[in-house]
FIDOBA-354628 format. One record per residue (C-alpha): residue in three letters; x, y, z. Coordinates in pm, whole numbers, padded with zeros to 5 digits, always signed. Example, Ala and Ser with C-alpha at 12.3 -4.5 7.8 and 13.67 -1.06 7.14 Angstrom:
! residues 2
ala+01230-00450+00780;ser+01367-00106+00714;
***
This chain:
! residues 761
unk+00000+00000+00000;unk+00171+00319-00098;unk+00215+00654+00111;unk+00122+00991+00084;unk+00449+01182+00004;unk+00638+01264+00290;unk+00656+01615+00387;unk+00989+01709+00309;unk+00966+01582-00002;unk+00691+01790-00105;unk+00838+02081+00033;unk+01149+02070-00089;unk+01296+02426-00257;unk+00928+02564-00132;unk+01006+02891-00221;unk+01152+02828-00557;unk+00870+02633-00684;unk+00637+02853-00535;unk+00738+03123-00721;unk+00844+02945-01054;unk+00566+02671-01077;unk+00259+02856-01220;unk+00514+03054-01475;unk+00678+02701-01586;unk+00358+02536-01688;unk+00224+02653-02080;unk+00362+02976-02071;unk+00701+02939-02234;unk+01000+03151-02183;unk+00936+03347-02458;unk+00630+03398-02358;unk+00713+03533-02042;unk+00965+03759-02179;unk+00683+03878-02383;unk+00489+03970-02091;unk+00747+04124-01901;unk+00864+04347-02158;unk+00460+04399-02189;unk+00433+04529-01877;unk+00702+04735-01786;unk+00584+04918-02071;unk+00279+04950-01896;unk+00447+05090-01589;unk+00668+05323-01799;unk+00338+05475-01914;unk+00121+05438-01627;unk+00043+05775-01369;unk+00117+05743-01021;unk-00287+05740-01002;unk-00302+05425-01213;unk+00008+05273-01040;unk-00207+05325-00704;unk-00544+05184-00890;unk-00407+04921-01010;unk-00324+04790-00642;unk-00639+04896-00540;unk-00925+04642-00465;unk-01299+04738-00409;unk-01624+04500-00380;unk-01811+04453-00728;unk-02103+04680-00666;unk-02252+04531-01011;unk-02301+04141-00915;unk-02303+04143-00547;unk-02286+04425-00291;unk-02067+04366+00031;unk-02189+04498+00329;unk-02027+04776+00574;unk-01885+04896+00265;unk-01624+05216+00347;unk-01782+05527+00116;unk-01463+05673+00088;unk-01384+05475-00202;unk-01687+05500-00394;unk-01829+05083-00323;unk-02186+05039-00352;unk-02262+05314-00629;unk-02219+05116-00929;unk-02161+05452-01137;unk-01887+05539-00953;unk-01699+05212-00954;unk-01717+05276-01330;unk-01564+05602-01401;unk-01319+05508-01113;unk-01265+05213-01347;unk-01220+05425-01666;unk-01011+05676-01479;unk-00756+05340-01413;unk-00814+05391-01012;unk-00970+05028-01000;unk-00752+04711-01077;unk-00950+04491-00924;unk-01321+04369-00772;unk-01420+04087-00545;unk-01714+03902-00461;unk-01927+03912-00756;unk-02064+03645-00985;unk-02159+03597-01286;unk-02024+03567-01682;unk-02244+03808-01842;unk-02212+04089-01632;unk-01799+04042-01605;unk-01811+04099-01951;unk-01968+04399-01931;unk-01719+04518-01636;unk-01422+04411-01785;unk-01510+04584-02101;unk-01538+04931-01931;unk-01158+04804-01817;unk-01063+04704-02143;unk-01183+04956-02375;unk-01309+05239-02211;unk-00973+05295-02007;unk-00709+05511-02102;unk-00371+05158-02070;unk-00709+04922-02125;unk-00567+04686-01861;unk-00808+04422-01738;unk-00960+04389-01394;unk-00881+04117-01129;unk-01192+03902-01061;unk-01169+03703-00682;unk-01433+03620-00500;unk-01439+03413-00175;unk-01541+03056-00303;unk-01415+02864-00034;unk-01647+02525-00004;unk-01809+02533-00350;unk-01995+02781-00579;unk-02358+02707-00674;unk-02287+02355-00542;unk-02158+02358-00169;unk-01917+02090-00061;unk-01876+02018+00272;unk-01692+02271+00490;unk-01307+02231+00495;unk-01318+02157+00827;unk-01532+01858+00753;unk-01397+01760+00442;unk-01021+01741+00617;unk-01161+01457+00811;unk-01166+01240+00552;unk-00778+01255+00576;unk-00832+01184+00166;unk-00592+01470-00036;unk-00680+01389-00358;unk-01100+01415-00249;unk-00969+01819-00155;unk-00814+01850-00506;unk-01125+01701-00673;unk-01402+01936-00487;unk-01170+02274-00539;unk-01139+02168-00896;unk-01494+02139-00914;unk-01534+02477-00746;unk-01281+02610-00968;unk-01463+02487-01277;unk-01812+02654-01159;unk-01606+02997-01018;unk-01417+03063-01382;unk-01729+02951-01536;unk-01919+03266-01383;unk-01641+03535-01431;unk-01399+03500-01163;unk-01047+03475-01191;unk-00925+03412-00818;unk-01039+03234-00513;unk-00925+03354-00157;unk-00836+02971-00045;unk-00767+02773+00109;unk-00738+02866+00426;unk-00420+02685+00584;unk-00428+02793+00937;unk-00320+02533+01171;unk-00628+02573+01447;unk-00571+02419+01780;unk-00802+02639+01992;unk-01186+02539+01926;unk-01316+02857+02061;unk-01164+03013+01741;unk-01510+03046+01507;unk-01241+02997+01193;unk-01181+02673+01263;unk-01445+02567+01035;unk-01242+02699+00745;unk-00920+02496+00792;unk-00784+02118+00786;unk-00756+02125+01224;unk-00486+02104+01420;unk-00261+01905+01283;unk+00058+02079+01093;unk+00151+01761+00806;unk-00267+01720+00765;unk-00294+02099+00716;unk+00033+02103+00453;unk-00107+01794+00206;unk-00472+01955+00194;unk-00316+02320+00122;unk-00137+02155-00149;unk-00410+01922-00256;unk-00672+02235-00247;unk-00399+02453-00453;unk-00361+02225-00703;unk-00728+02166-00707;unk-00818+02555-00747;unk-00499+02611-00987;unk-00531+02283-01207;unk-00320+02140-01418;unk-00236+02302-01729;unk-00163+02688-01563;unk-00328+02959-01463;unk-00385+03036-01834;unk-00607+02795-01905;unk-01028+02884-01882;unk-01079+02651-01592;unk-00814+02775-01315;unk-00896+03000-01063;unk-00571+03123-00884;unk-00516+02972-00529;unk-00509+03264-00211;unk-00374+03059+00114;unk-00486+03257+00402;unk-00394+03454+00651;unk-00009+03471+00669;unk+00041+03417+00936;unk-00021+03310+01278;unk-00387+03451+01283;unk-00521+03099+01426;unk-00334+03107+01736;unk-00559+03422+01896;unk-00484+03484+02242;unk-00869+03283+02437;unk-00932+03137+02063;unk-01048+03527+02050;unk-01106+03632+01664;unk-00912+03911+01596;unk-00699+03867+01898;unk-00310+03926+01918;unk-00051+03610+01861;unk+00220+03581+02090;unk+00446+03339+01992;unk+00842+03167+01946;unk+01008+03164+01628;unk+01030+02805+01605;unk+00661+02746+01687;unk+00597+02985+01437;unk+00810+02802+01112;unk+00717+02466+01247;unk+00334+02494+01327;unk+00200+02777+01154;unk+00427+02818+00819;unk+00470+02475+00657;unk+00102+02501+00519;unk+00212+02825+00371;unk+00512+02699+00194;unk+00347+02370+00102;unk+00056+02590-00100;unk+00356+02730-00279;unk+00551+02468-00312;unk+00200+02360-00489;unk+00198+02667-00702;unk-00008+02923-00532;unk+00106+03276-00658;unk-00112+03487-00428;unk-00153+03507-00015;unk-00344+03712+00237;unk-00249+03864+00508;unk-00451+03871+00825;unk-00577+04083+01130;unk-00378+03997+01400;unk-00066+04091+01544;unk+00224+03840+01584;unk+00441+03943+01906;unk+00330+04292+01854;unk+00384+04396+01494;unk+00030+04344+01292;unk+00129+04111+01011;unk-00035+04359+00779;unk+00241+04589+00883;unk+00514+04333+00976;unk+00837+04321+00702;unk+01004+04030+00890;unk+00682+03770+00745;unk+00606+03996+00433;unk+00969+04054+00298;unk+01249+03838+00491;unk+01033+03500+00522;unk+00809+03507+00211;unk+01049+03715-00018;unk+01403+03689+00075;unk+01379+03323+00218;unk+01100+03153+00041;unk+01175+03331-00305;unk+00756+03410-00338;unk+00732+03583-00673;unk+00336+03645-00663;unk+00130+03919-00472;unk-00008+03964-00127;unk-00320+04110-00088;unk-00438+04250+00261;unk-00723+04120+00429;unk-01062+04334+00436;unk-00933+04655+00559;unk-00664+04476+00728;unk-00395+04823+00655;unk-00620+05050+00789;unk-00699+04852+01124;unk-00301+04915+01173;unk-00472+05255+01315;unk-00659+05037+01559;unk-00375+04807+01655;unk-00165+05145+01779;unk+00066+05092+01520;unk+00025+05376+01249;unk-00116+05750+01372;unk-00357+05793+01056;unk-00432+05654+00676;unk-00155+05769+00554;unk+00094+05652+00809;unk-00102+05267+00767;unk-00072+05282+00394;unk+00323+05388+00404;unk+00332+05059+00652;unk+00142+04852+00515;unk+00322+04888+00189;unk+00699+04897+00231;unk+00614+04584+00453;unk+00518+04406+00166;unk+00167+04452+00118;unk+00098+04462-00291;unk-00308+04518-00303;unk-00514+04691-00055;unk-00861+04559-00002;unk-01168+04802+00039;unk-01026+05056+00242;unk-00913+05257-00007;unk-00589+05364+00141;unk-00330+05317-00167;unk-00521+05490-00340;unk-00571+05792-00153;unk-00194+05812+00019;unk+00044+05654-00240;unk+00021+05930-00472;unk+00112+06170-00219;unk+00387+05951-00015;unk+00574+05914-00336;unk+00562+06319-00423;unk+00654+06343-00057;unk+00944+06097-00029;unk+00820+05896+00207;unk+00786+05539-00034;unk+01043+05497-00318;unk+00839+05494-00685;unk+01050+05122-00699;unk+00857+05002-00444;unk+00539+05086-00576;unk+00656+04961-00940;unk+00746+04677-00745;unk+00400+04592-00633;unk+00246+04684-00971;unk+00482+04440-01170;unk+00367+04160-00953;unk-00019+04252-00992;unk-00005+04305-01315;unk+00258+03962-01381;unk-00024+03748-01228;unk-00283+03865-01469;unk-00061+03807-01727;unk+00007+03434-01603;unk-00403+03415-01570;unk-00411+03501-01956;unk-00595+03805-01927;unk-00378+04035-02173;unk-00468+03751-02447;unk-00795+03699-02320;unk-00937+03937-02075;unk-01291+03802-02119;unk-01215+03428-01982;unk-01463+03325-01796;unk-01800+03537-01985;unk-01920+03257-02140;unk-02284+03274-01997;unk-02369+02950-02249;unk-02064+02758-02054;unk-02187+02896-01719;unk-02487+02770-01779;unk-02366+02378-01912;unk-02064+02399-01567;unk-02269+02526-01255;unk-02415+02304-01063;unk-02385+01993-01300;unk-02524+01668-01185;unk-02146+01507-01170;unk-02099+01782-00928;unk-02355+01722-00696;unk-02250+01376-00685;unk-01886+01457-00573;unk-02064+01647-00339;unk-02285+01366-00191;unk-01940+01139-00202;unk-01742+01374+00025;unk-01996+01426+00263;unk-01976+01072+00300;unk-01645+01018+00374;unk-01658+01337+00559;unk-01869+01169+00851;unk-01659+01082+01139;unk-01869+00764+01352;unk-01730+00824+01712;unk-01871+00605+01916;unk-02136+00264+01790;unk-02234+00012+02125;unk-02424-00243+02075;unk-02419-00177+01667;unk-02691+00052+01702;unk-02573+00158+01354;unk-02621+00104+01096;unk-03039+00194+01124;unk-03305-00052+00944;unk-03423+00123+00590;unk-03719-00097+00645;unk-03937-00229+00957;unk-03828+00027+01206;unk-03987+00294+01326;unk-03767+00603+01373;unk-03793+00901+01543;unk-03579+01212+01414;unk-03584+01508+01685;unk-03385+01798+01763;unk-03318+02144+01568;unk-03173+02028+01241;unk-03429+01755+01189;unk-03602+01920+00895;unk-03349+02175+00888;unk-03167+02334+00529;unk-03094+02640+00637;unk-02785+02545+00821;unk-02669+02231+00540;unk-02443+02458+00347;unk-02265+02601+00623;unk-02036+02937+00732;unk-01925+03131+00385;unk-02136+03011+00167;unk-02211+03284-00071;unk-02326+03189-00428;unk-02527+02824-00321;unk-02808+02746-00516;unk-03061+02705-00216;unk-03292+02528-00390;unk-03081+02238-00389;unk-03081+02250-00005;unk-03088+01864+00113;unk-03217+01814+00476;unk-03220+01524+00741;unk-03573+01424+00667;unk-03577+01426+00291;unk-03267+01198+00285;unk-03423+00958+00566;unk-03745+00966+00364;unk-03586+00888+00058;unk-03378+00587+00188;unk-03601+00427+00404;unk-03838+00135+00227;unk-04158+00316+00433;unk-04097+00674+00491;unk-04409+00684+00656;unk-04238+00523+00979;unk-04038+00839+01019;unk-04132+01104+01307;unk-04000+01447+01306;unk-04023+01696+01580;unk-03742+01982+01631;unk-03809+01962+02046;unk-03621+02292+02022;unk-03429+02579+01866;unk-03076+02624+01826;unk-03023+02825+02128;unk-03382+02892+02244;unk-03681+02640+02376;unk-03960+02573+02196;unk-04285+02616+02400;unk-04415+02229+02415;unk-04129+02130+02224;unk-03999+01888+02435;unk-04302+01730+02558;unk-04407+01682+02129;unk-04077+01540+02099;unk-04082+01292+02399;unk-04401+01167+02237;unk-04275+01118+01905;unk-03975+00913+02080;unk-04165+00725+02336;unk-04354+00561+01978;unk-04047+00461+01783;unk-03831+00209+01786;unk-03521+00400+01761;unk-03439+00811+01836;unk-03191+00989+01661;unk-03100+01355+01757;unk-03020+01586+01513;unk-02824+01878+01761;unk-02549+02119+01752;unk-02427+02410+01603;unk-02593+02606+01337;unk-02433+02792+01078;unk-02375+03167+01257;unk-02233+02935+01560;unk-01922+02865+01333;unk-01701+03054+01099;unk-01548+03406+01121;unk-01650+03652+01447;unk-01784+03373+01602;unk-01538+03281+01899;unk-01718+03101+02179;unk-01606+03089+02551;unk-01822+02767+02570;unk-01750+02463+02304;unk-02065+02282+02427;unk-02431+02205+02250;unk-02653+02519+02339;unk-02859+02427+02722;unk-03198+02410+02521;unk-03093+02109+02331;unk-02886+01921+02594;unk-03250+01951+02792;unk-03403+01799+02498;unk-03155+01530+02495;unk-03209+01450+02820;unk-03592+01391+02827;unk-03593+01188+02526;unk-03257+00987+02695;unk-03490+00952+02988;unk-03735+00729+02810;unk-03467+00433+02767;unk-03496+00418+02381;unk-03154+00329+02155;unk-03027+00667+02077;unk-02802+00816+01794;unk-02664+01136+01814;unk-02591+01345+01461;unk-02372+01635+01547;unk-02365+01924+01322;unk-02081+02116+01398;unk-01801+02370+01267;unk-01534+02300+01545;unk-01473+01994+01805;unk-01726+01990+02117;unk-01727+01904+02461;unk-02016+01677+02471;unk-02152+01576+02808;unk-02482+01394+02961;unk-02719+01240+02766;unk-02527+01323+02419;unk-02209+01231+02536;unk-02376+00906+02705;unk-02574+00819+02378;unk-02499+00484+02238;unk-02403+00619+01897;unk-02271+01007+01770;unk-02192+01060+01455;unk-01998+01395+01348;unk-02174+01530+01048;unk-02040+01889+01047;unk-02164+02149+00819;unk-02182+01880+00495;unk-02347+02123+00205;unk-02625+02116-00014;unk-02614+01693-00023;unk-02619+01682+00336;unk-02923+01461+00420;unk-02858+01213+00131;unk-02469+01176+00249;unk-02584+01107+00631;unk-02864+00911+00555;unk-02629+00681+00317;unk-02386+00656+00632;unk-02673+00614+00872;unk-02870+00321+00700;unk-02553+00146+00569;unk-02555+00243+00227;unk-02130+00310+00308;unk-01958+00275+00650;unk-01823+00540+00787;unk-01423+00619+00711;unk-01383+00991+00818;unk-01119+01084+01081;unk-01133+01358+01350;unk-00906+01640+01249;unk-00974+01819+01566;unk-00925+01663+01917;unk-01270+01609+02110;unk-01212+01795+02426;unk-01362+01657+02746;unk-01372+01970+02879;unk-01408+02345+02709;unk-01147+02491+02944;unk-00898+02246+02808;unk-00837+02495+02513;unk-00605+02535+02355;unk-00520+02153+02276;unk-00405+01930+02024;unk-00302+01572+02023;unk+00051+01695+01993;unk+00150+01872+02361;unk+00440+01819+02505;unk+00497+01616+02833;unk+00687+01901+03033;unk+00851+01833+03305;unk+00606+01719+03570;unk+00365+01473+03332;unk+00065+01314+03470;unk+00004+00967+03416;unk-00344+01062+03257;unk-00531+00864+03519;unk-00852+00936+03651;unk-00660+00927+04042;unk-00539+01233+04277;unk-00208+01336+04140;unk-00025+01708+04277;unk+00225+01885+04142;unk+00192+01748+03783;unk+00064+01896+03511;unk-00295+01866+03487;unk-00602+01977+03586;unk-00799+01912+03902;unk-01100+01788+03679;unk-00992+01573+03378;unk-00700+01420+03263;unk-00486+01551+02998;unk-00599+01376+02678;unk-00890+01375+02459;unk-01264+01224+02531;unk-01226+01176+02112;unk-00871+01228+01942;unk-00736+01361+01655;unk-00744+01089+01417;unk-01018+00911+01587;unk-01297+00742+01391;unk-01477+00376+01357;unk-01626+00211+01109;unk-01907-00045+01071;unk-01617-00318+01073;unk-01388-00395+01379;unk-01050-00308+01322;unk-00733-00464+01515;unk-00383-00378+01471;unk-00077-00593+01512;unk+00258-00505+01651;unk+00450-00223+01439;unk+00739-00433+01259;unk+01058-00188+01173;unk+01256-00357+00897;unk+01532-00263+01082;unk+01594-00121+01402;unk+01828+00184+01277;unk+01752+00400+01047;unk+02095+00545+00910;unk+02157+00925+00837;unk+02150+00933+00454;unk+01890+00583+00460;unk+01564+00487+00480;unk+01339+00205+00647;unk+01035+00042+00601;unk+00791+00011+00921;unk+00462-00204+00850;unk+00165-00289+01075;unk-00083-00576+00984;unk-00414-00476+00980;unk-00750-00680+01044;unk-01084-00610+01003;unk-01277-00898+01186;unk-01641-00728+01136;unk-01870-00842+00895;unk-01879-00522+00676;unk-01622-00458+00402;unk-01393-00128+00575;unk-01183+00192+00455;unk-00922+00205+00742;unk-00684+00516+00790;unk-00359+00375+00900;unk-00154+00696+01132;unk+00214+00711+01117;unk+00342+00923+01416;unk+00660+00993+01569;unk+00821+01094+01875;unk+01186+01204+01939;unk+01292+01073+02271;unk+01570+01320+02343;unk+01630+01680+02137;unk+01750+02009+02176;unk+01475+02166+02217;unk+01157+01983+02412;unk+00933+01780+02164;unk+00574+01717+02122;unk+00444+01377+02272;unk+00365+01235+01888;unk+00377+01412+01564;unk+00149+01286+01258;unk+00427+01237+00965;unk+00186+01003+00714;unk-00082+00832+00627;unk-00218+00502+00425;unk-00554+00441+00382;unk-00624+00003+00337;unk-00963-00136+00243;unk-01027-00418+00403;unk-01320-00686+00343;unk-01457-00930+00627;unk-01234-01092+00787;unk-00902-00971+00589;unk-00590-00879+00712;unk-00334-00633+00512;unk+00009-00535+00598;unk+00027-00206+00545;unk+00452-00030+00476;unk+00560+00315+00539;unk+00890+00384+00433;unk+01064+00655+00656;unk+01324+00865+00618;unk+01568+01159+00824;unk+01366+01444+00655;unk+01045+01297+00832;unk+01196+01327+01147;unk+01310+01735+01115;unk+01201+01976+01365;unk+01274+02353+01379;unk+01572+02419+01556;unk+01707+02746+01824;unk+01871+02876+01435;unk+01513+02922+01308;unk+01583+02563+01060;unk+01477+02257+01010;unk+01702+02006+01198;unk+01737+01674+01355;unk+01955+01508+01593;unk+02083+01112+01588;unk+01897+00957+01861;unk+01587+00727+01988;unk+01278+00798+01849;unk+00930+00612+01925;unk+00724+00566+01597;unk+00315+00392+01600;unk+00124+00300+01269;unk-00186+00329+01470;unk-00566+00467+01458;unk-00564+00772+01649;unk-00332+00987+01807;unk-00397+00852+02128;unk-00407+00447+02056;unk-00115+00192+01962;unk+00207+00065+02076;unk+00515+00243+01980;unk+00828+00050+01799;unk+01187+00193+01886;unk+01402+00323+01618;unk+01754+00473+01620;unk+01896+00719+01369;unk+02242+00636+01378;unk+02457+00998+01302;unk+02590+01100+00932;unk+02881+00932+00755;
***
């Protein structure tokens, strides 16, 4: 069974590639000579006020109107927007949709303009256009790369299809506090996890025959950098951090999305040990530009320069805009300020016209590697939007990752899977009937009439839909007067309960930090009167984040994580629920058992005082006085309907040497009666370093399916690179040694082998 790559390998001369990748594909030298000498033409010829528009980015106020908009710069009155864009003081719009009216935009660009240089197009598609994937929170549980680069191809296909040019994802930050609302948009806690799906979702997005081509939207990983690690999982909040946790936790994404060929990045809001990264040359110039070699633009998050105001760290507009930019910031978005200031801090002396010619060359570079000075109206085909969005093949992918999206935590007794026939089922709680909360946080463009709940996909699967009971019990957050006592008598007449409870959409996503990772009180009372009656129970979480769960949900029989799955929502749990596929997803956020656990992940370190992690009295160890220190559900956790035993983990030799490699295999059995996908989980642990290490570290995975009764031995071949940390220099290193290594089915099961790497020749 082959491997995913292994990390270093993929991210190998990151910067390099990252800037060289998208240029290398069709585009041949020549033709990138051509361009070049294209553009600085352009520049040679372009005002200061053009130089300034074309770095300035407003909200389409013809396809979609953004809200909150700043009227300093004109948004929301489409008739300004267009003289601003015949004037050249626009270079590029976001957030609107649609082929026939970017054809009518970018022909006020194109031919109406004085240079006739053709506007930018992005727009946030993050889980899907007109068809909605699951979130990317969800859809990283499925541990399956090659799933992410199908679904943001698909949303690429339907985005370039309607007129836009570039998407601003995937989101790549590493999340380990589930307070965070933005959790929802990333691949979880886990660093390698978070590095294959940026790549997977970049190459997805980007395609593979160049930005050129019709069907590639241009990849935006998001937010450089460290804007996941808020201070209380507080959005917005300041990042305090070292330099080592910062290149090996929350950069690796980063550089794998580049490595993949992303040639665009966005800052973000927070500060990182007290310089806003908006503002902050040491991530914008000596990491991304002088270290990594990144050739493409970064664009600031909404109003992200100005808020340098806010932070304390410019006195006005025009201080934020001279910071912003000779940081390293290339586009401003919505707030206007390059616009307004860089004409005047030029004339003034305070930014060098280089720098600002700087910025314009790489804005104006990525449209040419997008093809828009051959064609600038890709993309406003309205007879091609019309055959792309929303296409029955894409629905289907969409119904196949929610699927394997579905994480089955818990399953006594085999309560699951459910009877499609001859059982009478009652489905209570909140998102029972539910579609307004299928599609999830930032979804934009879905088509909501292809919205599909709980109860249309139970009705549809069972033989007799008429043995299916639906009561809500209660609201989200609020009761329901006689909501509970309608429920308890729907439950008290079937054979079998399930409860549909959680989050709903405006629980999860951006601004929506909670102090409290638990199911609102209304529905944990609902849970427990309907536990009360003694009836099998399955719990259907919809969530954007991990939960504490306690009481009657966290005592149900069976829970099955169902996230935020989009518009094929109740088919894909009602396939997983009545047996159609067993369950293969993988948590990619740890379960806490407690909310004041947070910040965790799997991958803490032991310090020096450890607790044992039992349940007994222990002082002066670190813990706390009311749980232990691991997971109720771990990162990487997840059944299926098979039972799955692993053997002992067999290194083909017990030294790995410096310049070598060795194989480690595990047999695997699946002694249920239902053919299985297992995940197998290679982790790592370095006994003894220079700097303290975490407990494990996930460094690959293998996914094995496995009939009744089979057993497969499943190889991982290791090597040095896999076993790199960041050292006290700010590089990747690694020290001869012991090291522990598990191929295993969480982050908290298995048996570790012993390996040595022996020093270098």
């Amino acid at each position: 069974m082959s491997s995913i790559t292994s990390r270093r390998s993929v991210l190998m001369g990151a910067g390099a590639l990252g800037a060289s990748m998208i240029l290398a594909a069709p585009p041949t030298a020549a033709r990138q000579a051509a361009h070049a000498a294209r553009i600085d033409d352009l520049i040679a010829r372009m005002t200061i006020q053009e130089k300034a528009g074309q770095l300035n980015l407003l909200g389409d106020p013809f396809r979609f109107r953004p809200q909150n908009v700043n009227p300093l710069d004109g948004q929301g009155d489409p008739a300004r927007v267009t003289e601003m864009i015949r004037d050249g003081l626009v270079g590029n719009l976001f957030n609107g949709v649609g082929a026939a009216a970017g054809r009518r935009i970018q022909t006020i660009a194109v031919e109406e303009s004085r240079l006739g240089i053709p506007l930018l197009f992005a727009a946030d598609i993050i889980h899907g256009l007109k068809t909605v994937f699951p979130v990317p929170l969800a859809e990283a549980a499925a541990f399956d790369p090659d799933l992410a680069r199908r679904t943001a191809r698909a949303a690429a296909l339907e985005g370039a299809a309607s007129g836009i040019h570039q998407t601003y994802a995937p989101m790549v930050d590493v999340a380990r506090d589930q307070r965070w609302g933005r959790v929802v948009e990333g691949a979880g806690e886990d660093v390698w996890l978070n590095e294959v799906l940026a790549a997977a979702r970049v190459r997805g997005f980007q395609g593979e025959r160049g930005l050129a081509d019709r069907d590639a939207l241009l990849a935006t990983p998001k937010h450089f950098a460290a804007y996941s690690a808020a201070i209380g999982g507080m959005e917005y909040n300041t990042t305090e951090m070292s330099d080592p946790t910062l290149r090996g936790v929350y950069l690796p994404p980063f550089q794998a999305a580049f490595a993949a060929g992303a040639l665009s990045v966005m800052s973000g809001f927070n500060d990182l040990n007290g310089v806003p990264v908006t503002g902050n040359p040491y991530l914008l110039t000596q990491i991304l530009r002088d270290e990594w070699g990144f050739a493409g633009f970064v664009v600031s998050d909404y109003t992200a320069d100005n808020e340098l105001i806010a932070h304390g760290f410019a006195a006005d507009r025009r201080d934020a805009a001279r910071i912003a930019l000779m940081a390293g910031i290339d586009m401003s978005m919505v707030s206007g300020l390059f616009l307004e200031h860089i004409p005047g801090l030029v004339e003034a002396g305070k930014v060098p016209m280089a720098r600002v010619d700087q910025a314009v060359r790489r804005v104006l570079m990525t449209k040419a590697a997008l093809g828009l000075f051959d064609d600038p109206y890709r993309g406003c085909d309205p007879e091609r939007e019309r055959l792309v969005v929303g296409s029955r093949e894409h629905r289907d992918l969409a119904r196949e990752a929610g699927v394997k999206s579905i994480v089955l935590l818990k399953n006594e007794g085999g309560i699951l899977p459910l009877k499609a026939s001859g059982q009478r089922i009652a489905l209570i709680g909140p998102f029972a009937d539910d579609v307004d909360n299928v599609f999830g946080p930032w979804t934009i463009w879905g088509d909501e009439g292809r919205r599909i709940s709980l109860e249309a996909g139970f009705r549809e699967a069972m033989t007799n839909p008429s043995l299916l009971t639906v009561a809500r019990g209660s609201d989200v957050e609020a009761a329901i007067t006689g909501g509970i006592e309608t429920a308890v008598a729907a439950a008290r007449a079937a054979d079998v309960v399930v409860l549909a409870l959680g989050e709903s959409s405006r629980m999860s996503g951006e601004a929506q930090s909670r102090t409290e990772i638990d199911i609102p009180e209304p529905q944990r009372a609902l849970a427990e009167a309907v536990a009360a009656l003694g009836k099998p129970v399955v719990v259907l979480l919809r969530n954007g984040r991990a939960l504490e769960l306690s009481g009657a949900v966290k005592d149900a029989p069976a829970i099955l994580v169902t996230w935020f799955l989009g518009g094929e929502m109740g088919h894909a749990v009602a396939d997983v629920v009545f047996g159609k596929a067993s369950p293969s997803g993988r948590l990619p956020v740890s379960f806490p058992h407690r909310s004041g656990q947070q910040p965790f992940s799997y991958d803490h370190k032991t310090t020096g005082r450890p607790a044992d992690n039992s349940l007994a009295t222990q002082e002066y160890v670190a813990r706390y006085r009311e749980t232990t220190n691991t997971a109720l559900y771990p990162f990487g956790h997840g059944l299926t309907y098979g039972s799955v035993r692993y053997g002992a983990v067999t290194p083909a030799e017990p030294i790995l040497a410096w310049d070598g490699e060795v194989e480690l295999s595990v047999a695997v059995t699946n002694a249920g009666d239902r053919a299985v996908e297992e995940t197998v989980q290679l982790y790592i642990h370095d006994r003894v370093a220079s700097l303290t290490q975490p407990g494990r570290r996930l460094r690959d995975i293998a996914k094995v399916t496995l009939g009744p009764g089979e057993t497969r031995t499943v190889a991982f071949t290791l090597r040095r690179s896999q076993l790199e940390f960041i050292g006290t220099d700010s590089r990747p290193t690694v020290e001869p040694g012991a090291f522990d290594v598990w191929l295993t089915s969480s982050a908290q099961a298995g048996t570790p082998a012993r390996l040595m790497l022996s020093g270098p020749a």
